[in-house]
N, C-alpha and C positions, 0 to 999 in steps of 0.2 A: 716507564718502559723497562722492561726487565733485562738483566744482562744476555742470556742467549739472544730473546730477539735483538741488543744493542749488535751481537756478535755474526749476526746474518752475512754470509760474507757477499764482494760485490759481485764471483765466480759463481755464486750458487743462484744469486736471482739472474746474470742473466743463461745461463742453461735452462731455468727453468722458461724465461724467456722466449728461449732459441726451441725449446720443444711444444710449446704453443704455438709458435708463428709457421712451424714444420706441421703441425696438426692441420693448419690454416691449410696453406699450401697441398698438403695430401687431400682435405676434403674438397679446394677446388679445381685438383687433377681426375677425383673419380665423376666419372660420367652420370649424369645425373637422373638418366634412363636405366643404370645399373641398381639390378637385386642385391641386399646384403639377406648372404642366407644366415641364420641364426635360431636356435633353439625357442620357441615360443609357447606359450601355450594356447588350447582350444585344438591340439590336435588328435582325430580319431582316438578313441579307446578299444575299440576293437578291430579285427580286421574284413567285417563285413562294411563299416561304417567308415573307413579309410575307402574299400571299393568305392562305394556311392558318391563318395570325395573327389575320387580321380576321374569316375563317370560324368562327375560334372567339369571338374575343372577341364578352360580350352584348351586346345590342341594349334599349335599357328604352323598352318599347310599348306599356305596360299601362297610361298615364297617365289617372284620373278627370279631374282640375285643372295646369294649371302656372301658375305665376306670371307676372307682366311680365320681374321679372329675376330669372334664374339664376343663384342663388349656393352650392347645392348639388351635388355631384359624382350625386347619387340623380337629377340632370333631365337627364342627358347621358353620349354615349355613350365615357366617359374612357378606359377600358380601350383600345379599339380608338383613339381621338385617338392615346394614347401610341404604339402601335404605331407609327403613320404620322411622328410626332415622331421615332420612334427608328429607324428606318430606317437601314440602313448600306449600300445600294445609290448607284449613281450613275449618271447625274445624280438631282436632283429639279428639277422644276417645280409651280409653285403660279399657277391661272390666274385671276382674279377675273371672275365673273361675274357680272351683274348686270340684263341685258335677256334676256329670254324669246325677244324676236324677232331677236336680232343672229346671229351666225355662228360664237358660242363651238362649236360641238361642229365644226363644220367644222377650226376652227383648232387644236383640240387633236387631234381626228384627223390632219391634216397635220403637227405637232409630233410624235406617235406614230408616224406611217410614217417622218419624217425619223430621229428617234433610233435609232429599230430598224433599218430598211432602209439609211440611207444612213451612218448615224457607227457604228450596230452596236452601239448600247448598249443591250444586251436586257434590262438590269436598270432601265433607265429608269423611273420613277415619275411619272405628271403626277396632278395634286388639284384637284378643282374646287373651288373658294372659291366656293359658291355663294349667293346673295341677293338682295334684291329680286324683281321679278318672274321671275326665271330662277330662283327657288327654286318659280313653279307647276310647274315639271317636274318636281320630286323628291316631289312628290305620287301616290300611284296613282290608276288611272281612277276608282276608286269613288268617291274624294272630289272629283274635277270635277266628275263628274254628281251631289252630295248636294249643294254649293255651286256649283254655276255657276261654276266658275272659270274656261272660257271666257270669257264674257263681261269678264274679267281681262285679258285681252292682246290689247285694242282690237280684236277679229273678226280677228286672225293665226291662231289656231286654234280649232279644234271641240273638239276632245279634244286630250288628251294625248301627240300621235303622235312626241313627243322619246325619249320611253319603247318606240318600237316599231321594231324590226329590218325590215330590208327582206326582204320573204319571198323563198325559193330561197336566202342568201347563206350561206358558210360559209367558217371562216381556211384550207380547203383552195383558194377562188377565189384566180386570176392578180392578183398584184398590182397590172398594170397594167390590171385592169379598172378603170373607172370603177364601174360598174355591182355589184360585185362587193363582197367583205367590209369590203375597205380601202378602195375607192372615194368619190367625194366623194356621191354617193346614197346610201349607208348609213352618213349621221355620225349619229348618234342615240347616246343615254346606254345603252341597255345591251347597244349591241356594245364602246363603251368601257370599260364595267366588263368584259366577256369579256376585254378586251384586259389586263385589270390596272390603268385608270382610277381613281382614288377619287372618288367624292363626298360632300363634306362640307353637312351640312343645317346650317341658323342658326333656334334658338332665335330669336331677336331677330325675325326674316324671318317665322319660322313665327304671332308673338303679332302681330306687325303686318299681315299679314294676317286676320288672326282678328276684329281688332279692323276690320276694314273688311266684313267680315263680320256683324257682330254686328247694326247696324240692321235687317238685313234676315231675324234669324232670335232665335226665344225665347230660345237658347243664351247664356251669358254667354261675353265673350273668352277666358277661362279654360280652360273647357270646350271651345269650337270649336279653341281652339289646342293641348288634349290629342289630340283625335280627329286633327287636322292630323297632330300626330307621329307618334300612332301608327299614323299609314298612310303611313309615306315608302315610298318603292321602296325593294325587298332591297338589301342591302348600304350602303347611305347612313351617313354617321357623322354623329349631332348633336352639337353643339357648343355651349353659350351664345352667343355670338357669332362671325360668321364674321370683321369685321372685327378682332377682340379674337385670334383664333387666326392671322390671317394673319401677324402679326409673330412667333408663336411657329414656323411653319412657317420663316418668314426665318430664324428664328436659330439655325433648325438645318441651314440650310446651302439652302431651297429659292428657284431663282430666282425671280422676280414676274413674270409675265405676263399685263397686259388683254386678257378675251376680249370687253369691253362690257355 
């Protein structure tokens, strides 16, 4: 045996010990129904074949109850996450939104006509990090009018008109319409999603509203924050937390951009 190994001290094996048995202990605290998200391969190369990815992946909309905190893969929508994690298109951008009344769809519109029109990167992918009160738009109308969520974004809106296309517009309109499909009058969430947009719904967003909610109706937060989910608009991805995913988004290569 050779003298370092003779000189192995008895401090270093047992740390190394103590961070094994800590390893132990950590994998049998994590829940065993929980996602580890992580960068893989086999994901989309372009971003018509990412669509067809999230078209398929399910959607789980049948919730009686959810909890405060998500810590089961069965309260969110993991399959279709991954997709968007594994993405092998470029660029990506990941936009954080978080006020209902600020100018996030304008600016992620104008980020979409610039990557497409002007740099020509048609596989471009932008995600909404959506939360706070910019998460009453990934609500449908039925659930504004059953809760008042109007009354949510200080009298800026009636309804839900983030969710609504400007009528006559279509991606055969002149670009340089204003007025038109890409125009800044038609920024709204579901010519974005036409466009290939993502957005991502928050757990966390969805029970916190629920819970400002609850005074004012029989329902327990639980319950208001099940019906919440299971009426996001089409295509929507939940998530446990939007802030807890945004660093997963970063580390797989998307840039950060405040929409407010």
């Amino acid at each position: 045996m050779s003298e370092p190994t003779q000189n192995f001290s008895r401090r270093g094996a047992l740390r190394l010990l103590g961070m094994a048995a800590g390893a132990v202990v950590a994998a049998r605290m994590a829940p065993a129904s929980a996602t580890t998200v992580s960068l893989r391969p086999g994901g989309a190369q372009t971003l018509r074949a990412l669509m067809s990815k999230l078209d398929a992946a399910p959607r789980r909309r049948s919730f009686k109850s959810v909890p405060f905190l998500v810590d089961s893969s069965d309260f969110w929508d993991h399959e279709a996450a991954m997709e968007i994690i594994s993405y092998r298109g470029h660029p990506t951008q990941v936009w954080e939104n978080s006020e209902i009344a600020a100018a996030w769809p304008n600016l992620m519109r104008e980020s979409l006509n610039g990557q497409v029109f002007a740099h020509r990167n048609l596989d471009f992918l932008a995600v909404s990090a959506t939360h706070g009160s910019a998460h009453l738009a990934l609500f449908n109308q039925a659930m504004w009018d059953k809760y008042a969520l109007a009354s949510r974004t200080g009298g800026v809106f009636k309804n839900n008109s983030l969710i609504v296309e400007k009528a006559g517009i279509a991606p055969s309109d002149d670009r340089e319409d204003v007025d038109g499909f890409y125009g800044f009058k038609n920024s709204n969430i579901t010519t974005l999603q036409r466009r290939g947009v993502v957005f991502i719904a928050c757990h966390d967003s969805i029970h916190a509203i629920a819970r400002g909610l609850v005074n004012g109706n029989s329902e327990n937060a639980d319950a208001i924050a099940a019906d919440l989910s299971n009426n996001l608009i089409p295509g929507a991805v939940l998530v446990p937390s939007v802030v807890a995913f945004l660093p997963q988004l970063q580390r797989a290569g998307f840039t950060y951009a405040k929409g407010a």
